[in-house]
mmCIF file of the N, C-alpha and C atoms, coordinates in Angstrom:
data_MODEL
# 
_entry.id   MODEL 
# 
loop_
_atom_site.group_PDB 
_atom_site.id 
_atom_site.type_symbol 
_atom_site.label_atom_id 
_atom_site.label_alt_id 
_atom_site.label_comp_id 
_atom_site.label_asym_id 
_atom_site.label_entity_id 
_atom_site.label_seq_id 
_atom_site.pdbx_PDB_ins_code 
_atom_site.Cartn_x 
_atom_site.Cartn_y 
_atom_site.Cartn_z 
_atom_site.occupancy 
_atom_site.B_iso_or_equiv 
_atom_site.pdbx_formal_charge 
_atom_site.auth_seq_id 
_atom_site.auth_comp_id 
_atom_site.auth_asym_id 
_atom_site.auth_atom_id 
_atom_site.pdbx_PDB_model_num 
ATOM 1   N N  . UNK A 1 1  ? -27.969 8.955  40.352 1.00 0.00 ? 1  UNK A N  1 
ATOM 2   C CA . UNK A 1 1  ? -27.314 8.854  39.047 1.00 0.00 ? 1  UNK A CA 1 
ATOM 3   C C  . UNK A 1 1  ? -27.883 7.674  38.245 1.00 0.00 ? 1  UNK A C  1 
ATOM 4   N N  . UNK A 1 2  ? -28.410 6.885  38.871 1.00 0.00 ? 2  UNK A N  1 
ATOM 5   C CA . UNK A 1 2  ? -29.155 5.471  37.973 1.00 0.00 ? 2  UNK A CA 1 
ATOM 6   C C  . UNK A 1 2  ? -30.227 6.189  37.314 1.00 0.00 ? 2  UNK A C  1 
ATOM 7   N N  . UNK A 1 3  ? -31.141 6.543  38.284 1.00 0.00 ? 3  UNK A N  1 
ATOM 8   C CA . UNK A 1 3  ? -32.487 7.258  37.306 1.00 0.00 ? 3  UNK A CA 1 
ATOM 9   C C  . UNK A 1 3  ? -32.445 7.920  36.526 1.00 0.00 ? 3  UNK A C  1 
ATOM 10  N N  . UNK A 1 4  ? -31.239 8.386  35.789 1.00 0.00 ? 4  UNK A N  1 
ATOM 11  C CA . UNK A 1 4  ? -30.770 8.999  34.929 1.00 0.00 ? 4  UNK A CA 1 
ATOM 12  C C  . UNK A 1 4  ? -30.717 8.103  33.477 1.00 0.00 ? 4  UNK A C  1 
ATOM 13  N N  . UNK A 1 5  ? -29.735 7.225  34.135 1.00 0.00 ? 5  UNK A N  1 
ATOM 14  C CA . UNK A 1 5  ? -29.495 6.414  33.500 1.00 0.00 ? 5  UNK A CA 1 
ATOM 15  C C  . UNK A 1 5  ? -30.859 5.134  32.970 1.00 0.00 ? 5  UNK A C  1 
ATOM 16  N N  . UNK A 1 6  ? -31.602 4.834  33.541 1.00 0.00 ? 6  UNK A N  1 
ATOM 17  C CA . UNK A 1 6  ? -32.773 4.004  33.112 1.00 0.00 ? 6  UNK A CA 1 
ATOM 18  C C  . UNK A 1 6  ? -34.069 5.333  32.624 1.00 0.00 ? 6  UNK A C  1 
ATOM 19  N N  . UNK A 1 7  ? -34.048 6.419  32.914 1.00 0.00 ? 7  UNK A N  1 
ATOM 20  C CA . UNK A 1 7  ? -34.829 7.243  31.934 1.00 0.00 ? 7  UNK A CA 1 
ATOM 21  C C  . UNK A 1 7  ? -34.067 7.099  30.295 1.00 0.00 ? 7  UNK A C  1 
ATOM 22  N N  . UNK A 1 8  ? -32.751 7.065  29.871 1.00 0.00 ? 8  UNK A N  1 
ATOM 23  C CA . UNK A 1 8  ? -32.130 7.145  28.635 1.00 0.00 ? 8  UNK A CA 1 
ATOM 24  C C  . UNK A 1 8  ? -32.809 6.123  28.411 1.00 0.00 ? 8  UNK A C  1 
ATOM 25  N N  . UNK A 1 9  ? -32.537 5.093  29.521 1.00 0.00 ? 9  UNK A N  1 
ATOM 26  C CA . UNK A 1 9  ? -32.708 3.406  28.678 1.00 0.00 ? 9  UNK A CA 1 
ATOM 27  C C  . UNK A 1 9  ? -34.110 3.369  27.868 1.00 0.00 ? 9  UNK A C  1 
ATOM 28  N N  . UNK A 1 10 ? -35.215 4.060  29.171 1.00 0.00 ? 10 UNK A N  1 
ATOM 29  C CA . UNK A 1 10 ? -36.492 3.835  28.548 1.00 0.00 ? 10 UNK A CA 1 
ATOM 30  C C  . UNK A 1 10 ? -36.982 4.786  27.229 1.00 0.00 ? 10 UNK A C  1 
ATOM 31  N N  . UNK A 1 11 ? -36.157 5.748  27.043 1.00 0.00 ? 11 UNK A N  1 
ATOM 32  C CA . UNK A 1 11 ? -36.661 7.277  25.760 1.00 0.00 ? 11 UNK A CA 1 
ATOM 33  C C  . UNK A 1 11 ? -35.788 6.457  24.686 1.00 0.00 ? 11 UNK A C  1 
ATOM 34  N N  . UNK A 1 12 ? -34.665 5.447  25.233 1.00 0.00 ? 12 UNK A N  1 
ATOM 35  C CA . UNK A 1 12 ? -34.250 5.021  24.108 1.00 0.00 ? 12 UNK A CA 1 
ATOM 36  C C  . UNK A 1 12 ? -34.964 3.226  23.117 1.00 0.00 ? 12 UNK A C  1 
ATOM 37  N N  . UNK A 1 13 ? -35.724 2.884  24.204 1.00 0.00 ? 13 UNK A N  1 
ATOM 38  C CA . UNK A 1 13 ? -36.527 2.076  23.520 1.00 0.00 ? 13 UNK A CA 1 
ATOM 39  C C  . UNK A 1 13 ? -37.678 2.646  23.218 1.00 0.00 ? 13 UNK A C  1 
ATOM 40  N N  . UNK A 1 14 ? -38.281 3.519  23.835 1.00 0.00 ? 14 UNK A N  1 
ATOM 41  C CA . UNK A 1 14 ? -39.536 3.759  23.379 1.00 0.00 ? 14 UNK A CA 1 
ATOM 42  C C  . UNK A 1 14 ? -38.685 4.622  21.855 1.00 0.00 ? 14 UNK A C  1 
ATOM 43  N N  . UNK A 1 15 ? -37.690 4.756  21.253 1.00 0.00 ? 15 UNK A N  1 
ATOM 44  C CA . UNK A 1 15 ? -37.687 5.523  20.065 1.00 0.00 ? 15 UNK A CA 1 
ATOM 45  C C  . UNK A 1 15 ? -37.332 4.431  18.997 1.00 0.00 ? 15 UNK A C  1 
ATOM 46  N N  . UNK A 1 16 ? -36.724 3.418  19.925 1.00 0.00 ? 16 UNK A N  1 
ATOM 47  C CA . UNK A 1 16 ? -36.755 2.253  18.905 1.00 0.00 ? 16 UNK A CA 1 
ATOM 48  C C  . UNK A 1 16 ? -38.016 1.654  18.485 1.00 0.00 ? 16 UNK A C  1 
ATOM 49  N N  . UNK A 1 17 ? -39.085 1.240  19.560 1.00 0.00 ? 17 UNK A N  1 
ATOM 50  C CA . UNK A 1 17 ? -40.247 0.632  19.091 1.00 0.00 ? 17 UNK A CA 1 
ATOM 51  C C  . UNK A 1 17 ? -40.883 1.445  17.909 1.00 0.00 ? 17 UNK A C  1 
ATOM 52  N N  . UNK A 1 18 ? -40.946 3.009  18.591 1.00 0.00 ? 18 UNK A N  1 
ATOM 53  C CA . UNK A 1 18 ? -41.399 3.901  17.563 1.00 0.00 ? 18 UNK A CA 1 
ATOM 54  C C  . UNK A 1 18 ? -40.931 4.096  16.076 1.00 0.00 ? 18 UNK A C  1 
ATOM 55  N N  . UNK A 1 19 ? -39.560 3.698  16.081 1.00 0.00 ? 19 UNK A N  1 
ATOM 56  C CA . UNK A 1 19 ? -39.026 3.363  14.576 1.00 0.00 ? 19 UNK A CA 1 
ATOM 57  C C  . UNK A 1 19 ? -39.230 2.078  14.090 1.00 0.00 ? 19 UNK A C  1 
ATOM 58  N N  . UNK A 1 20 ? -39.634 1.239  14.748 1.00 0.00 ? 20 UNK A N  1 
ATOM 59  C CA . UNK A 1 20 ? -40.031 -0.182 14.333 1.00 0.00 ? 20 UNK A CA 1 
ATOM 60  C C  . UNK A 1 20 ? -41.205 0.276  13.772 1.00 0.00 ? 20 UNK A C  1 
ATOM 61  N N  . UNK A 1 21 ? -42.172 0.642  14.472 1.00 0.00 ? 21 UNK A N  1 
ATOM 62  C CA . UNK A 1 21 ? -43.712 1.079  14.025 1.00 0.00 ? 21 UNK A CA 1 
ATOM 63  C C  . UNK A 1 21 ? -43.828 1.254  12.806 1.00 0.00 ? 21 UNK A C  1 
ATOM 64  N N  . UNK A 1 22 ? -42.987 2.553  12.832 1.00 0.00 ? 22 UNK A N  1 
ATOM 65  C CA . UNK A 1 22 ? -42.860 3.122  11.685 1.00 0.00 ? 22 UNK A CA 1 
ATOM 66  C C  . UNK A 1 22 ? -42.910 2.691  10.446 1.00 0.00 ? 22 UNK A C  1 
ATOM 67  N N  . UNK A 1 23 ? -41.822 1.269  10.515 1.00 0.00 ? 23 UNK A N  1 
ATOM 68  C CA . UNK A 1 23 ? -41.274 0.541  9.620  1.00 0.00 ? 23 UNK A CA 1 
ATOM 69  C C  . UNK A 1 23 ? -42.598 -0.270 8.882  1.00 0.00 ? 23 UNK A C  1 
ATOM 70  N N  . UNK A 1 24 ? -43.225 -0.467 9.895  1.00 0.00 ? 24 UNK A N  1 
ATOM 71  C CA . UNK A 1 24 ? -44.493 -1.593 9.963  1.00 0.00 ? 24 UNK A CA 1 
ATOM 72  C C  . UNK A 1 24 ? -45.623 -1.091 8.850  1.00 0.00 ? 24 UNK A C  1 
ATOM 73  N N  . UNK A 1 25 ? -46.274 -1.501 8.527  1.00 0.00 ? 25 UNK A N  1 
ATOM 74  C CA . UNK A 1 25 ? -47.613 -1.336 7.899  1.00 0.00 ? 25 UNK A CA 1 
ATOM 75  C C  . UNK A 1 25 ? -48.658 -0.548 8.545  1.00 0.00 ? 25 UNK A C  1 
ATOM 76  N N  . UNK A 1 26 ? -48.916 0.753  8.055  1.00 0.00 ? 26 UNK A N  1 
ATOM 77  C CA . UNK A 1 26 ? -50.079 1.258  9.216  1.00 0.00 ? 26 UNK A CA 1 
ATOM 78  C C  . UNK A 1 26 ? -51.477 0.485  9.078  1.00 0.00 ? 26 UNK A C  1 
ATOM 79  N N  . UNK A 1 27 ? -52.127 -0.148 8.225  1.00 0.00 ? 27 UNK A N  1 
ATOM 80  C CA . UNK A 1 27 ? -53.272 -0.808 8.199  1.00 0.00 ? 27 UNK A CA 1 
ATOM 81  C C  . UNK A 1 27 ? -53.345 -1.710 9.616  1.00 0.00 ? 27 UNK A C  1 
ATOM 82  N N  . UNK A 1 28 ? -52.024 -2.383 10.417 1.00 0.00 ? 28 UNK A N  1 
ATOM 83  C CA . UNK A 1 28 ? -51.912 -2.870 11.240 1.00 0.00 ? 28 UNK A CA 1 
ATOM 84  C C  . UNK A 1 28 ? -51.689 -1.978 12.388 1.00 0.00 ? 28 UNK A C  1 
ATOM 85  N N  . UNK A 1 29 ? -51.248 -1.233 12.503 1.00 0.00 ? 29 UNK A N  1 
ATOM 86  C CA . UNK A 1 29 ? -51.461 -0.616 13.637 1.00 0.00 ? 29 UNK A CA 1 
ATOM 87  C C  . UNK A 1 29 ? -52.420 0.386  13.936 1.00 0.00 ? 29 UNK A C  1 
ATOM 88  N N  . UNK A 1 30 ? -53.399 0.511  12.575 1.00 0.00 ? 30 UNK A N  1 
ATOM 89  C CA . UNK A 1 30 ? -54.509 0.938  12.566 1.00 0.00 ? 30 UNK A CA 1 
ATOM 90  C C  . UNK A 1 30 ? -56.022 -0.233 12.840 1.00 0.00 ? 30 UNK A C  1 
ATOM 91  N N  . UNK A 1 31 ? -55.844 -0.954 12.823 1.00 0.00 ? 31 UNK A N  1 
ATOM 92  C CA . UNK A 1 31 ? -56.423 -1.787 13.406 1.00 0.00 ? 31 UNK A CA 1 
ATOM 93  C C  . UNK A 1 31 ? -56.272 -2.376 15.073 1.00 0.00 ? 31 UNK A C  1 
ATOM 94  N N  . UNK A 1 32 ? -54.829 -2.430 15.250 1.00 0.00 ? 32 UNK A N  1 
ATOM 95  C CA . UNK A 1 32 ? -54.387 -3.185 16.981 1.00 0.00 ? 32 UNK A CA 1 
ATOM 96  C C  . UNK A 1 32 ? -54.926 -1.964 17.939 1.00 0.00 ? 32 UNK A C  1 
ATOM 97  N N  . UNK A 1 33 ? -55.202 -0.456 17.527 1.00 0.00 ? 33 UNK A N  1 
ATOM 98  C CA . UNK A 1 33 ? -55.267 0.676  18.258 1.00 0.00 ? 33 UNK A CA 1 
ATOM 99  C C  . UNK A 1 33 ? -57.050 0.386  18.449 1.00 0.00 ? 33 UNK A C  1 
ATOM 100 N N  . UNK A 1 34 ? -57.794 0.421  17.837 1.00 0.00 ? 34 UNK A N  1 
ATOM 101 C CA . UNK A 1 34 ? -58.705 0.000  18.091 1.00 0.00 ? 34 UNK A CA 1 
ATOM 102 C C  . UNK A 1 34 ? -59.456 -1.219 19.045 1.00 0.00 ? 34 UNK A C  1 
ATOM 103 N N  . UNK A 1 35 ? -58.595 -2.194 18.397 1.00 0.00 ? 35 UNK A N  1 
ATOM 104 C CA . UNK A 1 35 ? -58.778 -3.691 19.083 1.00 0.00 ? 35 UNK A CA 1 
ATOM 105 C C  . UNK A 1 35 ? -58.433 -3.656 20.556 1.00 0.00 ? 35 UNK A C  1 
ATOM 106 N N  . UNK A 1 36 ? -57.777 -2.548 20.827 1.00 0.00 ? 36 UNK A N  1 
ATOM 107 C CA . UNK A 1 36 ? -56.865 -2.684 22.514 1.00 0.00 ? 36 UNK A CA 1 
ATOM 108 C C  . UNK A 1 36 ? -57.353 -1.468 22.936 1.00 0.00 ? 36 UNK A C  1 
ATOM 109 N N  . UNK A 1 37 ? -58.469 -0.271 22.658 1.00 0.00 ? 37 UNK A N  1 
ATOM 110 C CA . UNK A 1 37 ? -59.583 0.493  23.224 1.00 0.00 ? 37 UNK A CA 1 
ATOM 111 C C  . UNK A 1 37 ? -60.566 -0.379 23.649 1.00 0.00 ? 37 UNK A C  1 
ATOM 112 N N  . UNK A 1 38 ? -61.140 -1.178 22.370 1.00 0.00 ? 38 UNK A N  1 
ATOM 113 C CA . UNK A 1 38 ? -62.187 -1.984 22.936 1.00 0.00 ? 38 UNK A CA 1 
ATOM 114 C C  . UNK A 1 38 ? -61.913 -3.176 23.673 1.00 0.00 ? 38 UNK A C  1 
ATOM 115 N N  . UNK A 1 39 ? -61.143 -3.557 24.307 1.00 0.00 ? 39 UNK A N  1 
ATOM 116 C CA . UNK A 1 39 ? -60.644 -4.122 25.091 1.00 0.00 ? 39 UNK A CA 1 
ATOM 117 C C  . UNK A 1 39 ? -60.560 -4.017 26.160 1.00 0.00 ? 39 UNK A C  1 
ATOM 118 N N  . UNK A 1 40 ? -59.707 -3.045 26.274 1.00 0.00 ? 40 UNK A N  1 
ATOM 119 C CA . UNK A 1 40 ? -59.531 -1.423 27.956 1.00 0.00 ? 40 UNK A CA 1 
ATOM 120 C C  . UNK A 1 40 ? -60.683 -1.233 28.316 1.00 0.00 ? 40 UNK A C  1 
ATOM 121 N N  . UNK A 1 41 ? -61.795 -1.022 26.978 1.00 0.00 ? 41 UNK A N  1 
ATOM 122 C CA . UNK A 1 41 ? -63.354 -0.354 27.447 1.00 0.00 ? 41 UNK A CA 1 
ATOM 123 C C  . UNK A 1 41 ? -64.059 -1.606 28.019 1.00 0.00 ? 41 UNK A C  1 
ATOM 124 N N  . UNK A 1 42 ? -64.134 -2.893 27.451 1.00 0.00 ? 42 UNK A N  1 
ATOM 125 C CA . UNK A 1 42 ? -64.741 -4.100 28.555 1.00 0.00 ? 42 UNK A CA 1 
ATOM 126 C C  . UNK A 1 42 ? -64.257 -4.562 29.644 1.00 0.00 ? 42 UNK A C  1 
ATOM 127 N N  . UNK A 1 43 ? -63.147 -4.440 29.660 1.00 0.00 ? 43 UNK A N  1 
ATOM 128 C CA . UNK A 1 43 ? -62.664 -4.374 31.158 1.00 0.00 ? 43 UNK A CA 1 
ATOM 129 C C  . UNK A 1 43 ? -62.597 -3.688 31.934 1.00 0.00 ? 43 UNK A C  1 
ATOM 130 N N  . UNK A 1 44 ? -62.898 -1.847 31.691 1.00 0.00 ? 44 UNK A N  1 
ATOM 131 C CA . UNK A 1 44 ? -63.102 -1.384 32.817 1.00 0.00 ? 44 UNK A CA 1 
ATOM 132 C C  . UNK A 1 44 ? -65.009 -1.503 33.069 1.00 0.00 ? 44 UNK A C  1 
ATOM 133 N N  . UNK A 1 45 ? -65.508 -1.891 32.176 1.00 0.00 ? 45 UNK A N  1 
ATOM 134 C CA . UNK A 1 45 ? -66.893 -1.879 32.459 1.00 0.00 ? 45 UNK A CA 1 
ATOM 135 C C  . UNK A 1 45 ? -67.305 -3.130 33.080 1.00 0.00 ? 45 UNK A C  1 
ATOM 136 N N  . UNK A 1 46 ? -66.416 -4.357 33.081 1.00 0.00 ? 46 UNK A N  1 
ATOM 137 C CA . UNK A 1 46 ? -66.269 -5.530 33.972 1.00 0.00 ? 46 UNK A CA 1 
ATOM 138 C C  . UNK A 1 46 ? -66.068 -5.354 35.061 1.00 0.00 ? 46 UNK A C  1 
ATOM 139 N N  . UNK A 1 47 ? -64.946 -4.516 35.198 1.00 0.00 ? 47 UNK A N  1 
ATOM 140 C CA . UNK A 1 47 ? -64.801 -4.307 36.373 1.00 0.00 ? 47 UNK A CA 1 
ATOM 141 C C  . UNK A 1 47 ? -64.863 -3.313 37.504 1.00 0.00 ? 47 UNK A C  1 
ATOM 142 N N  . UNK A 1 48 ? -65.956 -2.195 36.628 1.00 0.00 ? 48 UNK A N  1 
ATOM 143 C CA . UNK A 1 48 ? -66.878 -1.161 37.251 1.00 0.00 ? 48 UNK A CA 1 
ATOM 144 C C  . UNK A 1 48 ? -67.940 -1.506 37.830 1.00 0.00 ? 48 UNK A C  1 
ATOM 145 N N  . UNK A 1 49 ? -68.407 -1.876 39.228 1.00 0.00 ? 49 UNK A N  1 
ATOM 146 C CA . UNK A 1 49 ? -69.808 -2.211 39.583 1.00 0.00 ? 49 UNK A CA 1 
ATOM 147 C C  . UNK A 1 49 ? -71.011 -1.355 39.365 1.00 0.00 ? 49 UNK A C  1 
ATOM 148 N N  . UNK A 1 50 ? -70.968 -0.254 39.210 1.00 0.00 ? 50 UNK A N  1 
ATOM 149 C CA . UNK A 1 50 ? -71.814 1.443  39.158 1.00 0.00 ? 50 UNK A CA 1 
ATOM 150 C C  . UNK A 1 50 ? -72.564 0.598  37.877 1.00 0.00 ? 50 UNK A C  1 
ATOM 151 N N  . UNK A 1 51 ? -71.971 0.752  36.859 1.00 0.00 ? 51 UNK A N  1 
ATOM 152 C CA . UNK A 1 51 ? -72.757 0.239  36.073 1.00 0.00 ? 51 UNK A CA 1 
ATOM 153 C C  . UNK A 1 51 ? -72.763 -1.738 35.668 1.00 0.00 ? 51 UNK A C  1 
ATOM 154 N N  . UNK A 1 52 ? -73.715 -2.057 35.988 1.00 0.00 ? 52 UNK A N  1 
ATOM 155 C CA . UNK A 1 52 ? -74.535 -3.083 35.963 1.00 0.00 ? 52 UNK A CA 1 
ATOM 156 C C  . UNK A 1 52 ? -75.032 -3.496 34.663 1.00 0.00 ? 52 UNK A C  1 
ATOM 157 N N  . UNK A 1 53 ? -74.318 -4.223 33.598 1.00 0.00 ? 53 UNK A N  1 
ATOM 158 C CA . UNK A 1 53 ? -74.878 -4.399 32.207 1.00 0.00 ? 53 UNK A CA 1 
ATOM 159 C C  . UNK A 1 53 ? -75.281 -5.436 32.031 1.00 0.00 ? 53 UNK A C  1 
ATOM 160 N N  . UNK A 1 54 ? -75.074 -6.715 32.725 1.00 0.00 ? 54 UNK A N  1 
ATOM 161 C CA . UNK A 1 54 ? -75.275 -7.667 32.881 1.00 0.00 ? 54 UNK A CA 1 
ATOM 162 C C  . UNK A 1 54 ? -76.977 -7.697 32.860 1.00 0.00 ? 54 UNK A C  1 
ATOM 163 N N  . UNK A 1 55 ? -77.429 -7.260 33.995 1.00 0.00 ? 55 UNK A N  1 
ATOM 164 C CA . UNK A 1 55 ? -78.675 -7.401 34.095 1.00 0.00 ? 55 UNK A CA 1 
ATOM 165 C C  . UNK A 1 55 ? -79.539 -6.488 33.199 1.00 0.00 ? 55 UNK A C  1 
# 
């Protein structure tokens, strides 16, 4: 009966953030979506040995 209860909790913040978003300026969250791909993408290539960019 809890996991019930902390699935609401979490569909109910993720609908709040999502109405915050909303609220927000998209020029900014059109920019942070980008900035935090290329981000994800150097760190998994940091921390992929297969490929070797360094050298």
């Amino acid at each position: 009966m809890f996991w019930v209860f902390f699935y609401c909790e979490r569909l109910f913040s993720f609908v709040y953030l999502w109405s915050f978003l909303d609220s927000m300026q998209k020029s900014v969250f059109v920019i942070l979506v980008p900035l935090f791909f290329c981000i994800l993408l150097t760190v998994i290539l940091t921390l992929c040995p297969s490929t070797d960019v360094a050298n």
